[in-house]
N, C-alpha and C positions, 0 to 999 in steps of 0.2 A: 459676138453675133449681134445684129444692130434687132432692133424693132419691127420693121419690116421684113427682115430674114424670117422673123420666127411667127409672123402674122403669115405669111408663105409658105411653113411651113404647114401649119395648123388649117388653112384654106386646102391645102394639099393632102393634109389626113382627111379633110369630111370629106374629099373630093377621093379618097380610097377607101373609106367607109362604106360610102355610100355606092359602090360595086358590089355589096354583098346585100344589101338592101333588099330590095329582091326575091332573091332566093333564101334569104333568113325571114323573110315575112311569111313565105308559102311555108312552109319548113314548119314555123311555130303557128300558122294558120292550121294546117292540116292537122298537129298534135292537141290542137284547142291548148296551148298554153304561154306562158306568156313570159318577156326576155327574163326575168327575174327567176320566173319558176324553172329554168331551162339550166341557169346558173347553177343552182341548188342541185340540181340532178346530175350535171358534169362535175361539181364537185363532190357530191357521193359518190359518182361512180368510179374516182381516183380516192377516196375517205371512206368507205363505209365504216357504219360504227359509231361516229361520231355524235356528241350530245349537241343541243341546241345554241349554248354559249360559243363551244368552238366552230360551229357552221357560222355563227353570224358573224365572229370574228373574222374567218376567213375570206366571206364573202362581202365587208368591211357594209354589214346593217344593222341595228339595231337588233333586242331580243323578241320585241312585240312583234317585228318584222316576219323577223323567224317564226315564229309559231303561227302567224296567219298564214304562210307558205306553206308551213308543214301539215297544217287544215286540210287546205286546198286539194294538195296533188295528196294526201291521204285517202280523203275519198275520191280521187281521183284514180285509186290504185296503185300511182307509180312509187309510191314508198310506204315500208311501215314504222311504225316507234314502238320499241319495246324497250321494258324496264330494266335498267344497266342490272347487270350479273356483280357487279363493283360497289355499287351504291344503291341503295332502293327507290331515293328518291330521283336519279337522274334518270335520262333517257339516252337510249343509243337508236339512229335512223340509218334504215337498211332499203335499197334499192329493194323494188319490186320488179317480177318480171317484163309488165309495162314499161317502168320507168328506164331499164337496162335496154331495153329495146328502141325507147325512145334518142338517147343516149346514143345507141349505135348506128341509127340510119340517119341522124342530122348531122353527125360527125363524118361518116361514110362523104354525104352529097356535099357539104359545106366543104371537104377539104378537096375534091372532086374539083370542085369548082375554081376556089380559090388556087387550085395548082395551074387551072386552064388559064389565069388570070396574068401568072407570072412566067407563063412560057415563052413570050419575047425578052428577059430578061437574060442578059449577061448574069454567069456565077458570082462575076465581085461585087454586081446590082444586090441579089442576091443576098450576101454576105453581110452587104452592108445594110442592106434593108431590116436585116434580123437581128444587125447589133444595135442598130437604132430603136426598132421596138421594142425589144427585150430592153432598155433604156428606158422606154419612155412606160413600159408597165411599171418598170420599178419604181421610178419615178411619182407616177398615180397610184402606186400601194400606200408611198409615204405619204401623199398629202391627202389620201381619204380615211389613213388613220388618222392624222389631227382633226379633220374635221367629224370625225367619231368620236372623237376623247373631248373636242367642243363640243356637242350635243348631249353627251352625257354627262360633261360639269354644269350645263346649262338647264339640262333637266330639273323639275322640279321633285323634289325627294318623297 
């Protein structure tokens, strides 16, 4: 694939990104919370339990990261931290009623949306649209773990 093919393409993703724009701004406007904090919460809501080392992992940020997030939507309600049953010193974060709620009406209207968006499509558009980006996350899982594993050999000890 030349250079330009894949500048075309990449002009073509922010140009489908940017259809949900929009309605992901009102979305995280009206929850008062922000793209980051919203992450952390749809991945508790598929993880609960989990300690602070493997949320960061997953959501490929740092630890300091994690714990000012965990601050936040704390006293914000929409999760708590209690002291693992396993280990005394770790921690396990559990969805709060807020934050489950939050969780189900942004997903609800976002995927609402995004279906209204791909109702001109053919099924093989489709098909193919979804092995492309299931590709192309996998893709940005691998290269924002190296740039984790660079930031933490870089860090100062």
């Amino acid at each position: 694939m030349t250079s330009d093919a894949r500048q075309a393409a990449v002009s073509a993703y922010f140009r489908a990104l940017a259809l949900l724009d929009q309605a992901r701004l009102q979305l995280w406007d009206r929850a008062g919370l922000t793209v980051t904090q919203l992450r952390l919460l749809f991945y508790l809501n598929e993880c609960e339990g989990i300690g602070n080392a493997e949320l960061a992992e997953k959501l490929m940020v740092t630890r300091p990261s994690v714990s000012a997030l965990l601050e936040r939507l704390e006293r914000g309600e929409f999760i708590r931290r209690e002291i693992s049953p396993d280990d005394r010193r770790g921690i396990c974060i559990w969805l709060e009623p807020r934050g489950r709620q939050a969780v189900a009406q942004m997903t609800a209207e976002l995927r609402t949306y995004a279906v209204s968006l791909m109702e001109s499509l053919q099924d093989s558009e489709v098909e193919g649209l979804t092995l492309s980006l299931s590709r192309l996350v996998e893709s940005g899982r691998t290269v924002r773990a190296r740039e984790l594993e660079a930031e933490t050999e870089a860090a100062p000890a």
